[in-house]
N, C-alpha and C positions, 0 to 999 in steps of 0.2 A: 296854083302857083306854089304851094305849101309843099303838094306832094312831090313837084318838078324838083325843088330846092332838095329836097329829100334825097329825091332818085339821085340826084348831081353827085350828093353827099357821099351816099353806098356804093356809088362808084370808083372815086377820089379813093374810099378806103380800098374797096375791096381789090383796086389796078396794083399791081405788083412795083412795089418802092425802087427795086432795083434798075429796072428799066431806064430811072432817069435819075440813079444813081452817078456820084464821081468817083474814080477809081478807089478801090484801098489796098493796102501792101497787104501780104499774104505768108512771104518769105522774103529774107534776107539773105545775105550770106557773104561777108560770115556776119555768127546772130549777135544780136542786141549782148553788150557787153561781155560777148565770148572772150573770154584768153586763150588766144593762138600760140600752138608752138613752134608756127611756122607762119612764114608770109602769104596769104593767100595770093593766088594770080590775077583775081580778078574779084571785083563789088558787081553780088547779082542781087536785081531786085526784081522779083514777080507778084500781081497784082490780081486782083479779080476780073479783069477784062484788060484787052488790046489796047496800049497806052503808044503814045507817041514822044519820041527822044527830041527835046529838047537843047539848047548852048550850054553847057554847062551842066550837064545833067545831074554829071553826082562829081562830088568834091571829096575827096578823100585831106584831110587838113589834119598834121602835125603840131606838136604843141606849139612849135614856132607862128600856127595859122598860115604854111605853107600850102596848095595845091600839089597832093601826089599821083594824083586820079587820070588816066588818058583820056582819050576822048572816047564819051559813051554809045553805044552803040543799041539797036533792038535785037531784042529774041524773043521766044515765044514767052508773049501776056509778062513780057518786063523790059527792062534794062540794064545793059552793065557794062563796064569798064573797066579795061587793064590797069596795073597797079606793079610800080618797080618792086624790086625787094625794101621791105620795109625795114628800119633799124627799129632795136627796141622798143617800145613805149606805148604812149594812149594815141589814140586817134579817132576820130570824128566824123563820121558819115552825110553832110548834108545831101540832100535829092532833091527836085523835081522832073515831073513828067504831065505833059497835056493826055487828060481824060477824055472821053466820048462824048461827054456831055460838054466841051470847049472849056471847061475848068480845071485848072495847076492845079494841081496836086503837092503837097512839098510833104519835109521829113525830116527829122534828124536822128542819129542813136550811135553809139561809141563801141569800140572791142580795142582790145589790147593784143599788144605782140608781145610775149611773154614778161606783161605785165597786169593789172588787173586793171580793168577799162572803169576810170570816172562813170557817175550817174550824168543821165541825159542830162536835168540841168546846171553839170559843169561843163559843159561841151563849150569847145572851142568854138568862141564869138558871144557865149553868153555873157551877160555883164555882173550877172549875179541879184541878189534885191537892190532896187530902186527905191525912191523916195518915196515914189508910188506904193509898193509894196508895204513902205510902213507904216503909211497913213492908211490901207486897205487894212492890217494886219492889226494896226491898232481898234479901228472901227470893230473886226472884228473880237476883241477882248471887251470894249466896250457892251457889245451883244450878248456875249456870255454873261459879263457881270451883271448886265440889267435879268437876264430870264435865271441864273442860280441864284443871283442877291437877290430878288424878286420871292421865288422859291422860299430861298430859305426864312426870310424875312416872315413870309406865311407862316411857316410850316412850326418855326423856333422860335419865331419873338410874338408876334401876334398880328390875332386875326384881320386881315386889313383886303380878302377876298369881296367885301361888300360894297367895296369901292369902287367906282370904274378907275380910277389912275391907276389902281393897282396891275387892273388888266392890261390897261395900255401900255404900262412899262413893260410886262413880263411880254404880252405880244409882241412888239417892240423889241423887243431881244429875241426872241424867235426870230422873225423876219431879217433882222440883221444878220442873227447866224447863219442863215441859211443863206441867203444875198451874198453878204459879203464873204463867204466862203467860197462861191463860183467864180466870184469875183478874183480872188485872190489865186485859184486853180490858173483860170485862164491867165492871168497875167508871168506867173510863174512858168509857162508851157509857152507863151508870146516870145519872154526871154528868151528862152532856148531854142528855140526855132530861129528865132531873129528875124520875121518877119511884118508886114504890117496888116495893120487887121483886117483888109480885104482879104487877103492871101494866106490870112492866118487862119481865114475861114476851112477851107478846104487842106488843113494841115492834119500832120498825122501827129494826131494827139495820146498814143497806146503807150509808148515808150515812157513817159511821161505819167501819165495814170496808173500804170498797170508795174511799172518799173523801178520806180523811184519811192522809197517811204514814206515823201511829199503826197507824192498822189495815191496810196493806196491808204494813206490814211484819209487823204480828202473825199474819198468815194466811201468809206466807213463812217465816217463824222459824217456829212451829208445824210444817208441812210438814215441811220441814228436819228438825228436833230429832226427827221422828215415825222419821226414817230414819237419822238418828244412835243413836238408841234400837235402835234392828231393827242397826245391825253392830254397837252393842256386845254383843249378846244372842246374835249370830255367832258374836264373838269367845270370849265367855265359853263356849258351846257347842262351839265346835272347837278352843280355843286358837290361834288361826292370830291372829298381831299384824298381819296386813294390815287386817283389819276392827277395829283398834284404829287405825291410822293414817289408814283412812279416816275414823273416827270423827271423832278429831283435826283432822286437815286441814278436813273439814266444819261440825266446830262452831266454831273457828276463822272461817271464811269466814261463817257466818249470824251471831256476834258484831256483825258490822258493821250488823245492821239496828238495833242498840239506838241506834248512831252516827246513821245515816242518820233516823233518825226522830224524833231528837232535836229541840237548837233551829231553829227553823222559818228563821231568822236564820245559823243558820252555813254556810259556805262549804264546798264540796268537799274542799279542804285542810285544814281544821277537824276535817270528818268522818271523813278517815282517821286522823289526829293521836288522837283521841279513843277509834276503834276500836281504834290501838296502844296506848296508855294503860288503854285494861278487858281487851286481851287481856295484856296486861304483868301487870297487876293479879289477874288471875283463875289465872294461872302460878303467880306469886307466893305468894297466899294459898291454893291448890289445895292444892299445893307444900309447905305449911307443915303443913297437913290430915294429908296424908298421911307428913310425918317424923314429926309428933308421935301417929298412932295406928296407923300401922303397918310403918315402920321408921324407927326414929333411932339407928341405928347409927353410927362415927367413917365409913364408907364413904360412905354415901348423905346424910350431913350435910354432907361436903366436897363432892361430888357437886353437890348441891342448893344448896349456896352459890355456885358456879359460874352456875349457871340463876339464880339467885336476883340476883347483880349483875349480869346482865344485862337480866332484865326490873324491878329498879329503878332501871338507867342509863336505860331508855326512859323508865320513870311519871314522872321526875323532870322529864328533855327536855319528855317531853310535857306534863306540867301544866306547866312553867313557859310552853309556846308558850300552849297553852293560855288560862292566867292574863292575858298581855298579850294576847290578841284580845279575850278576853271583856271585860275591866277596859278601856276607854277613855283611864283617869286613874288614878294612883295611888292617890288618895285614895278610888277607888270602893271599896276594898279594907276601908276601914274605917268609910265612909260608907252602902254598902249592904247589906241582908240577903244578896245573894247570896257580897258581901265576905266578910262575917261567915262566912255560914257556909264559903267556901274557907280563910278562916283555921284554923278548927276542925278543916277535914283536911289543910293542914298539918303541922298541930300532931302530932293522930296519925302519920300518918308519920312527924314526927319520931322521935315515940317507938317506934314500930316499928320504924325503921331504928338507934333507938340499941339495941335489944335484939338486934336481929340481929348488930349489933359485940360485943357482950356474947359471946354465941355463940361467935363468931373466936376471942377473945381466950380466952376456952374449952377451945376443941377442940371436942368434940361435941355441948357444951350439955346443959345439963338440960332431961330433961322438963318438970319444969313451967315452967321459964321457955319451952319451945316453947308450952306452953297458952296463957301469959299475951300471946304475943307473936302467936301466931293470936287473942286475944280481941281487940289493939288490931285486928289487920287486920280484923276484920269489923265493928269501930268507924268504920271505914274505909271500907268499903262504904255503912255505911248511911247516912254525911254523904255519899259519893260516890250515893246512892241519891235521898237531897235536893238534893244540885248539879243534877241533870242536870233536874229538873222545876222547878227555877227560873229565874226568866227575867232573863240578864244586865242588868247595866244601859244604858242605850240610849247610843250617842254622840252627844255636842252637835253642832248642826247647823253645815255648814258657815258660816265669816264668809266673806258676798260683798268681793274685792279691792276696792282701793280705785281701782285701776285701771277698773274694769268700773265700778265705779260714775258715778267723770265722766264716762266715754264715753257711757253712759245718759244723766247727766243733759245732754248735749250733745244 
């Protein structure tokens, strides 16, 4: 029976995947976020095999979410549609087509008419983050903070590797990063597609991955954390702290892609500013994690208040650079949603850092007021999980001199 189950097994692998493959695109045209300088005639899609045209096959859709698209038609191993003259601007390609295997296939991806074509997920129909998104988003900050506050809590304040909670927090964050990262991919590629999760199965997810800042940081970050996970499991396995340091240093350095893939609007300078600011942040409340469930002892309290003002000298530095890039005008502060809501984590903070003085004034603090002051921090996070997928307010356009202007009118 052992050997049969076996035989089944070397078979299943060694039959060729494709055969009972569902189609995939291959070409477009015109391509993924090209700038045309002219209207093309016609949306060609070819695929890897003989695909069947569909009602509505492909959608050619204007900012207005108009239909410009004719009716689609076969050609060889694709599909495609006539298309009026196009005016200026972005526009938006959704697709389907039935597969060999009886599975939709769908798709979406942007180009412009001498303009420069939106990333996939601003396309026309996406809604942008969801509520979802920021309760995923916050989940995962919370994962970070537990596996680098964890980290570093080892590594700078003291030894707390002989614990098991210790393991199971940093584990724990592992798991999450990595989880709720897929997690947060696929939802963000759902959006943009606009479809539901049946259908969302058999979607063309490249455009998206491969296209977007979003996702090619998500497939780097993933990578990464895959191998941050494999030395803490070293670590834990031979006790040797080098594969804790590596861990550290590592997940440290991939932090930076949540920065980098941020606003599509911020500058280089921005982005490291922001990266010190969540790795500050993720110390900070890691840090907190790990006093209050596995040592808060008078040692590693005094210890950890030391790391502790210094990665809230940075959060402070840095949100305030921060606040005056993003904020154009003062007034934007109490004027706009994204105002509002950096007011909200302020505020927290505040109160975070006033319980942390509580602490000092103490000595070694009580437990539950460590609980209470890791509940505001991860209040923290999840308004800092909302900041980052809102989109500052814009700056007013420059006034032309009044100089340039007579010279003109001369």
């Amino acid at each position: 029976m052992r050997r049969a189950l076996l035989l089944v097994s070397l078979l299943a692998l060694a039959a060729p995947g494709s055969a009972f493959a569902h189609a995939s695109i291959r070409y477009e045209w015109p391509a993924y976020r090209e700038r045309m300088a002219f209207t093309p005639r016609q949306i060609i899609l070819r695929f890897d095999q003989t695909v069947e045209v569909l009602p509505d096959a492909i959608k050619v859709l204007d900012a207005n979410g108009r239909n410009l698209a004719g009716r689609a038609h076969a050609i060889r191993f694709g599909i495609a549609a006539p298309v009026p003259k196009l005016p200026r601007g972005p526009y938006t390609v959704r697709w389907k087509a039935l597969s060999n295997d009886g599975h939709v296939v769908n798709g979406v991806y942007t180009f412009g008419v001498q303009v420069n074509a939106p990333p996939v997920t601003d396309a026309i129909g996406a809604q942008g983050p969801t509520t979802t998104e920021h309760v995923v988003r916050w989940l995962y900050f919370v994962g970070l903070a537990l596996l680098l506050g964890g980290l570093a809590f080892e590594l700078l304040v003291a030894r707390v590797s002989r614990e098991r909670r210790f393991w199971w927090l940093v584990g724990a964050g592992v798991v999450v990063t990595l989880e709720v990262g897929i997690t947060a991919f696929l939802l963000r590629a759902e959006d943009a597609l606009q479809l539901p999760f049946t259908a969302f199965l058999y979607g063309d997810l490249s455009p998206v991955a491969g296209g977007t800042r979003f996702g090619q940081a998500f497939i780097a970050m993933e990578l990464g954390f895959a191998f941050v996970s494999a030395f803490v499991f070293l670590a834990w396995l031979t006790e040797r702290r080098v594969f804790l340091w590596t861990s550290f240093v590592l997940g440290l350095g991939l932090a930076s892609g949540l920065s980098l893939s941020g606003h599509s609007s911020a500058t280089p300078a921005e982005s490291v500013v922001d990266w010190l600011h969540l790795c500050a942040a993720c110390l900070w409340i890691g840090g907190l994690a790990q006093l209050a469930l596995v040592r808060h002892d008078a040692v590693a309290f005094r210890r950890f208040s030391r790391l502790a003002t210094v990665c809230v000298a940075v959060l402070v530095l840095a949100g305030t650079y921060l606040s005056v890039e993003r904020l154009p005008q003062l007034h934007d502060l109490w004027t706009t949603r994204y105002g509002h809501v950096l007011l909200v984590k302020l505020g927290l903070v505040c109160i975070a850092l006033s319980w942390g003085a509580l602490h000092r004034v103490l000595g070694h603090g009580i437990r539950g007021s460590l609980w209470a002051e890791s509940a505001v921090a991860l209040a923290v996070l999840l308004v800092a999980a909302i900041l980052v997928d809102s989109k500052p307010p814009e700056r007013p356009a420059p006034i032309p001199s009044t100089t340039h202007a007579r010279t003109d009118s001369r």
